[in-house]
C-alpha positions in Angstrom: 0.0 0.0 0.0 1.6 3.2 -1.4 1.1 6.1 1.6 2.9 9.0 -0.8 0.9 11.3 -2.5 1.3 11.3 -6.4 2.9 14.1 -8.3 -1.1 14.1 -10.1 -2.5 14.3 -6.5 0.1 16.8 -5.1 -1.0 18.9 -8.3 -4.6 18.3 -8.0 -4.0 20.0 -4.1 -2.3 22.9 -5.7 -5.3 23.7 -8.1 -7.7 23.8 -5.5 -6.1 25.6 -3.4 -5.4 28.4 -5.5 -9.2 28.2 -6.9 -10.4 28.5 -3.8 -8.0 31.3 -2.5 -9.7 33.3 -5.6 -13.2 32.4 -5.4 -14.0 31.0 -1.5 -12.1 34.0 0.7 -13.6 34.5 4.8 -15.9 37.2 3.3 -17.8 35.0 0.8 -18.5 32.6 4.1 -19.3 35.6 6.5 -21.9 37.5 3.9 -23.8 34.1 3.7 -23.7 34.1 7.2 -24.7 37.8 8.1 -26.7 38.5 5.1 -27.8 35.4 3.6 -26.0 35.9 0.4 -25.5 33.4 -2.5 -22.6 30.9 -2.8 -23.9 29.7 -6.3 -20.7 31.5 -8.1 -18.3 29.1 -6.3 -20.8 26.5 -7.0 -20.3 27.2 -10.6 -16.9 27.8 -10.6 -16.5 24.3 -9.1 -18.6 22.7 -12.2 -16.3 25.0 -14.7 -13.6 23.0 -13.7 -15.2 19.8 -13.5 -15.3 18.6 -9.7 -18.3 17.4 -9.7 -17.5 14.6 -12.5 -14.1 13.6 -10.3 -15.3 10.4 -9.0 -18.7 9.6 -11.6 -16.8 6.5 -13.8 -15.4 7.3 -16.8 -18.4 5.6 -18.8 -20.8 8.1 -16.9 -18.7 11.2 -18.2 -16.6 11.7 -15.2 -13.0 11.9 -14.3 -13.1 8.3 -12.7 -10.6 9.0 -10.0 -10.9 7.1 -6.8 -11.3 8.2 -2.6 -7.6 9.4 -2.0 -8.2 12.3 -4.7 -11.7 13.0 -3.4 -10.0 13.1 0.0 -7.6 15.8 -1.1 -10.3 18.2 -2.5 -12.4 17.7 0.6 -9.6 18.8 3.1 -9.0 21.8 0.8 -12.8 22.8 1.1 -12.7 22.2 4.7 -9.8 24.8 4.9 -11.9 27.5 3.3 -15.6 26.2 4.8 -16.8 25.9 1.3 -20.2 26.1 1.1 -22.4 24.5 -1.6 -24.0 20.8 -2.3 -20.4 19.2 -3.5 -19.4 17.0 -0.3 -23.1 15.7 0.0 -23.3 15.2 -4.1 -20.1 13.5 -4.5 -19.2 11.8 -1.2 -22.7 10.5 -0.5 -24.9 10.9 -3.1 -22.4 9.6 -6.0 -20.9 6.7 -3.8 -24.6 5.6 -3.0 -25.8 5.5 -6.7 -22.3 3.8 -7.7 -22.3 1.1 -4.9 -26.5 0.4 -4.9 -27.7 1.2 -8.6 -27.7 -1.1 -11.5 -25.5 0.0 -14.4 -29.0 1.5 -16.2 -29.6 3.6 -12.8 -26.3 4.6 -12.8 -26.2 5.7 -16.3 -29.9 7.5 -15.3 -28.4 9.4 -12.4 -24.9 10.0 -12.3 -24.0 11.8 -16.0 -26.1 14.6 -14.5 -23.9 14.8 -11.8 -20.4 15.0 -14.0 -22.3 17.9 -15.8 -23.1 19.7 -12.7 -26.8 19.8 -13.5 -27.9 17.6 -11.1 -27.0 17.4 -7.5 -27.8 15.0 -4.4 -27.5 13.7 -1.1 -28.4 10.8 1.7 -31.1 10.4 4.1 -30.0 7.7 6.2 -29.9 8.8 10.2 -33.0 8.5 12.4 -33.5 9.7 15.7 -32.1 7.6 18.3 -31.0 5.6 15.7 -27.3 5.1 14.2 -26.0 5.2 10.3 -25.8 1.0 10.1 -28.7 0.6 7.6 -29.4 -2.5 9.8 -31.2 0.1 12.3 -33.3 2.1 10.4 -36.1 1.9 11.0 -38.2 3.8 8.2 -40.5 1.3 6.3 -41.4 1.1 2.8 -44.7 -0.8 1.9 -45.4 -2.0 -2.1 -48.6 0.0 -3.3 -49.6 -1.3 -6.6 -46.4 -0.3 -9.0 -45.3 1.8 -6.0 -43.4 2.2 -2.9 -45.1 4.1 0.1 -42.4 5.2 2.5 -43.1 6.2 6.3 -41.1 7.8 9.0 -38.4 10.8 9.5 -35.0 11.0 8.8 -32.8 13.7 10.6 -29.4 15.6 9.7 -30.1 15.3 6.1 -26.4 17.2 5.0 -27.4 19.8 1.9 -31.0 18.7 1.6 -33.0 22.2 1.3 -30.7 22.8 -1.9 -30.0 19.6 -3.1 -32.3 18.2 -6.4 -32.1 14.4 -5.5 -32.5 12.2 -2.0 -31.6 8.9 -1.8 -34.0 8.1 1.2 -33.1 4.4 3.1 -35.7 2.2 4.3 -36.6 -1.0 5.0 -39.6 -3.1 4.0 -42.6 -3.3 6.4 -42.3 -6.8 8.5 -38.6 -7.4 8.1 -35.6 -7.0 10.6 -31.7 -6.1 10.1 -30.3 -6.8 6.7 -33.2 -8.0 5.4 -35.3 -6.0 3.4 -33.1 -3.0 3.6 -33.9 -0.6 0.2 -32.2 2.7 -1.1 -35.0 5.1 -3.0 -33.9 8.3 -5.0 -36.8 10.8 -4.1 -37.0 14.3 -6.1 -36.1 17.0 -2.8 -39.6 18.4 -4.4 -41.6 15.4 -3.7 -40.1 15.5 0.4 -41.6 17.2 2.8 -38.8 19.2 4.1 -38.0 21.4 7.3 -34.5 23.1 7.0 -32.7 22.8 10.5 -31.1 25.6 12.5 -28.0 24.8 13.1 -25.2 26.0 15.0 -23.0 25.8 11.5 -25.2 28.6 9.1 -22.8 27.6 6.4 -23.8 23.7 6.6 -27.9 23.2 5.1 -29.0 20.4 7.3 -33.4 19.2 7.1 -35.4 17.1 8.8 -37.5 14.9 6.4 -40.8 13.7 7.2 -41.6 10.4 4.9 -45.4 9.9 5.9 -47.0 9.3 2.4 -44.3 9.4 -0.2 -44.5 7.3 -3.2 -41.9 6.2 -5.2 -42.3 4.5 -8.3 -40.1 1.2 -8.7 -37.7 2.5 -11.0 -36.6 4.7 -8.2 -35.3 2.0 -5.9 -31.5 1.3 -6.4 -31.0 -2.7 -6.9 -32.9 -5.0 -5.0 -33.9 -5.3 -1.5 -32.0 -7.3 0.9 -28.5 -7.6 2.2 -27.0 -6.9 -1.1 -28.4 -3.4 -0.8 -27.0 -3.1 3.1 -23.6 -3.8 2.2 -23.6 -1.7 -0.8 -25.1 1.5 1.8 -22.4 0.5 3.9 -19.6 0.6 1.5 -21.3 4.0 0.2 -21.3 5.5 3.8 -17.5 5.0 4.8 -17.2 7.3 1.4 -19.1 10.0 3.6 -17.6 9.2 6.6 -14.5 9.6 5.5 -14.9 12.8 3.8 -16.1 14.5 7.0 -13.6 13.2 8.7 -11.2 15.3 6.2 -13.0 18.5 5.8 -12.8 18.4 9.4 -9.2 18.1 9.2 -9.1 20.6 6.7 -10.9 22.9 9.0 -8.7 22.3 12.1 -6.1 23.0 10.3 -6.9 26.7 9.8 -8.0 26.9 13.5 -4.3 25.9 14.0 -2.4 28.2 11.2 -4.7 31.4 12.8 -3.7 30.4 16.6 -0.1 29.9 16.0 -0.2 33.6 14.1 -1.8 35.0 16.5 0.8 33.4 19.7 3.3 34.9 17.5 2.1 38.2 17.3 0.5 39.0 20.7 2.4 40.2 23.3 2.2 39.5 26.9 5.1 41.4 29.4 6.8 42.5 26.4 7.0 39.1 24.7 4.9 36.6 22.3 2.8 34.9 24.3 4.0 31.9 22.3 7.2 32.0 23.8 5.5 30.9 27.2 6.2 27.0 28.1 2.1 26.6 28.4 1.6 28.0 25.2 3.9 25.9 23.3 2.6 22.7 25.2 -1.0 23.6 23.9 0.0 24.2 19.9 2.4 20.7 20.3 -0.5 18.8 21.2 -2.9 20.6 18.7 0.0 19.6 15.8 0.3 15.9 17.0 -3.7 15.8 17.3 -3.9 17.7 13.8 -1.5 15.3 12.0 -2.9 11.8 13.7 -6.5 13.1 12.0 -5.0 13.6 8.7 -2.9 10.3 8.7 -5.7 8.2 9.8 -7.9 10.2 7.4 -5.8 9.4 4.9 -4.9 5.9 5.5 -8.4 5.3 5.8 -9.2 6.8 1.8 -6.6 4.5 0.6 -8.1 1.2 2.0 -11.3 2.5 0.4 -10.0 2.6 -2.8 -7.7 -0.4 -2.5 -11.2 -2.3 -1.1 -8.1 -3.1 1.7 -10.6 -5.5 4.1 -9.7 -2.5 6.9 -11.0 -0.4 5.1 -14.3 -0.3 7.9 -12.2 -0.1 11.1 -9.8 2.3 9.1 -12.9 4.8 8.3 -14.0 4.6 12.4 -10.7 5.4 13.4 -10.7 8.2 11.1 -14.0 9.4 12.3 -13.0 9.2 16.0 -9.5 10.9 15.5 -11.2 14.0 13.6 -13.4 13.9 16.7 -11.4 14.0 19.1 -9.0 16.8 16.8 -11.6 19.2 16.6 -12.3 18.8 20.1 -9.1 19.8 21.0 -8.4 22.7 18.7 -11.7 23.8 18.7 -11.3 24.4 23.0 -7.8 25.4 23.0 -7.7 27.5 19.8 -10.3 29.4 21.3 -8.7 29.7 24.6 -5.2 30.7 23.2 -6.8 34.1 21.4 -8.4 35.0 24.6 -11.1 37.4 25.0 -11.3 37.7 21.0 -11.8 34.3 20.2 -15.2 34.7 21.7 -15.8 37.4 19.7 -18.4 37.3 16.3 -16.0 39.9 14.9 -13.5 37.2 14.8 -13.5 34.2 12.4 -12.5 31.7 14.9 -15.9 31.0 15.9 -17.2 30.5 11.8 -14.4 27.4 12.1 -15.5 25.9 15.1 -18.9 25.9 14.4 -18.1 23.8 11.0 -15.8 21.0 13.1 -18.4 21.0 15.9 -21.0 20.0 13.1 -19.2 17.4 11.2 -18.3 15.8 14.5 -22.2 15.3 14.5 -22.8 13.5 11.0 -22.7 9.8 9.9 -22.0 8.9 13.8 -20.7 10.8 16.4 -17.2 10.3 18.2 -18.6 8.0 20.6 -20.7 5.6 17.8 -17.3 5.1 16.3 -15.5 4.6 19.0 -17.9 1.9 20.2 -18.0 0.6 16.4 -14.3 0.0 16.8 -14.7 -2.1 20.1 -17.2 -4.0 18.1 -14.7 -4.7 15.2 -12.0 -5.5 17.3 -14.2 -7.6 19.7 -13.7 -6.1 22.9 
C-alpha cells in the first residue's frame, strides 16, 4: 500500500487551493452568514472546472478518479468552509448511486452529476438511531407499482438545496439486513424542514416520509442484504470525507492560533514564547496530524477495497473527533477574549468542526464501532 501522495495528486491539491483562494475567501462565508448571500458562483466555478465529475466512472462522463483524490479536495474545502452541495453530491450521493444502482440507474443518475446539472445527497440517520442501515427503521410498503415510504430522517447534509435524496428504508415486516432498500426521491416530492444549526454555512433538514411514493424504478437494486452492504460501502465514502474537511478545518484553527501566539504580546514578549503556550500548539500539531494520517490511511483502503478499510474509516472518524475537540477548545482559549468574539473568524471554524463531528455517527458511535470490530 503506497502512503505517498502522487505528483497528479500533489497537483490536483495545488489547483484547488489556489481556486479557492480566488473564489471562497472568509468574506464570501461571513456574507452568507450575516446576510444570507448566494454561494452559487463558487458553486459554478467548481462545475467550470469539473469537480463534480471527479469520482462519476469514466463511462458516466466523469474523471473516474478514486477516494484518495476526493480526500484531497475535501480537506481543501474544509480549509476555506466551502459552502455548496459538493461534499453531500459527490461523497454521499455519487458513492450511493455507484455502490447500490444497477449499471442502467447509474447511467440514469450519475452523468447529470459530472455535468453539474444535477445534485444530491443521503437520508440515512433517524433519531435515536445510528448510520448501520441494519437500524433504520423507516419502512417502505409496495402500493400497486409503487413504494409508500413512512417515518423521518434527521441531519439530512445539503438537503433544502439539493435536487435528488436517496432516502433508506426497509420493507414493512422485516428485521436487520433483510429488506433493507435505497429510493432516489425528487427533494420536491419530500416534505422538508430546513434545521437551524449552530454551522449557518452547513444546510442540514429534517425529512418527514409519511405518504411518499416512489415509483419502482426509483429503488437502487434490489432489496435485501445486497443493498445493506452496498449502503455500507457508500457510507464509509461519507464518513471519511467528513472526517477530512474536518481536518481541513482544524487546520486553519491551527495556522490562525499559531499567528496569533506569535504576534500577541504579553510582558513585552509573544505569548508563544510561554512554556504553556507551546505545550498547547504541540499537542494541537500531533492531534492535527494523527486526523489527517488516519484520514488518509483510511481513503486509501477505500479505494484499495483493503478488508480494513471499515475499522480504518471509524478510526478516522474518531480521530477527527477528538481533533476538533481539541483545537476547537484550545484554539479558542489561546486568542483570549477575542476568540469569543463574532467579529473574529474563529468562531465560523468551530462551528463547522463542531458539526461534522455530529454527521454519519458521532465520536462515541465510532469509538464503540471499533470495540465492536476488534471484539472487545
Amino acid at each position: 500500500m503506497e502512503l505517498e501522495f502522487t505528483s497528479d495528486q500533489d497537483e490536483l491539491r495545488d489547483g484547488v487551493r489556489g481556486m479557492l483562494a480566488r473564489e471562497c475567501p472568509i468574506s464570501l462565508v461571513r456574507a452568507l452568514v450575516e446576510d444570507g448571500a448566494s454561494a452559487d458562483g463558487l458553486w459554478h466555478q467548481m462545475v467550470e472546472l469539473g469537480w463534480p465529475a471527479l469520482t462519476v466512472p469514466e463511462e458516466h462522463g466523469g474523471l473516474g478518479l478514486g477516494a484518495v483524490e476526493l480526500a484531497v479536495v475535501i480537506e481543501e474545502l474544509g480549509r476555506v468552509l466551502a459552502p455548496g452541495p459538493f461534499i453531500p453530491t459527490v461523497s454521499q450521493f455519487v458513492p450511493t448511486i455507484r455502490e447500490a444502482g444497477n449499471p442502467e440507474q447509474q447511467a440514469r443518475f450519475l452523468p447529470g452529476v459530472a455535468e453539474g446539472t444535477r445534485t444530491g445527497t443521503l437520508a440515512i440517520s433517524e433519531p435515536g438511531s445510528g448510520v448501520d442501515p441494519a437500524t433504520v427503521r423507516a419502512t417502505a410498503t409496495r402500493d400497486g407499482d409503487a413504494w409508500v415510504l413512512h417515518g423521518v430522517k434527521n441531519g439530512v447534509l445539503g438537503a433544502p438545496g439539493v435536487d435528488d435524496v436517496v432516502v433508506v428504508a426497509r420493507v414493512t415486516g422485516s428485521q436487520g439486513d433483510d429488506g433493507v432498500a435505497a429510493f432516489v426521491v425528487p427533494t420536491a416530492d419530500l416534505d422538508l424542514r430546513p434545521v437551524a444549526g449552530i454551522d449557518p454555512t452547513r444546510p442540514l433538514a429534517t425529512i418527514s416520509l409519511d405518504g411518499t411514493r416512489v415509483p419502482d424504478e426509483q429503488v437502487l437494486g434490489e432489496p435485501g442484504p445486497a443493498t445493506a452492504a452496498a449502503l455500507r460501502r457508500a457510507i464509509e465514502y461519507g464518513v471519511v470525507a467528513l472526517a477530512l474537511e474536518a481536518v481541513g478545518t482544524c487546520q486553519t484553527i491551527f495556522d490562525i492560533t499559531l499567528e496569533y501566539a506569535k504576534q500577541r504580546e504579553q510582558f513585552g514578549v509573544a505569548i508563544g514564547s510561554f512554556q504553556a503556550i507551546k505545550h498547547k500548539l504541540a499537542n494541537m500539531l500531533v492531534a492535527l496530524e494523527r486526523a489527517r494520517a488516519t484520514g488518509y490511511f483510511a481513503a486509501l483502503t477505500i479505494a484499495e477495497d483493503d478488508n480494513r478499510r471499515t475499522l480504518a474509516v471509524s478510526t478516522a472518524k474518531v480521530a477527527a473527533g477528538e481533533c476538533q475537540r481539541l483545537l476547537a477548545q484550545d484554539g479558542i482559549q489561546i486568542l483570549g477574549g477575542i476568540g469569543y468574539t463574532w467579529e473574529h473568524d474563529m468562531h465560523l471554524y468551530a462551528r463547522r468542526v463542531k458539526t461534522d463531528a455530529q454527521l454519519l455517527g458521532t465520536t462515541a458511535e465510532h469509538r464503540g464501532r471499533i470495540g465492536d470490530l476488534l471484539g472487545i
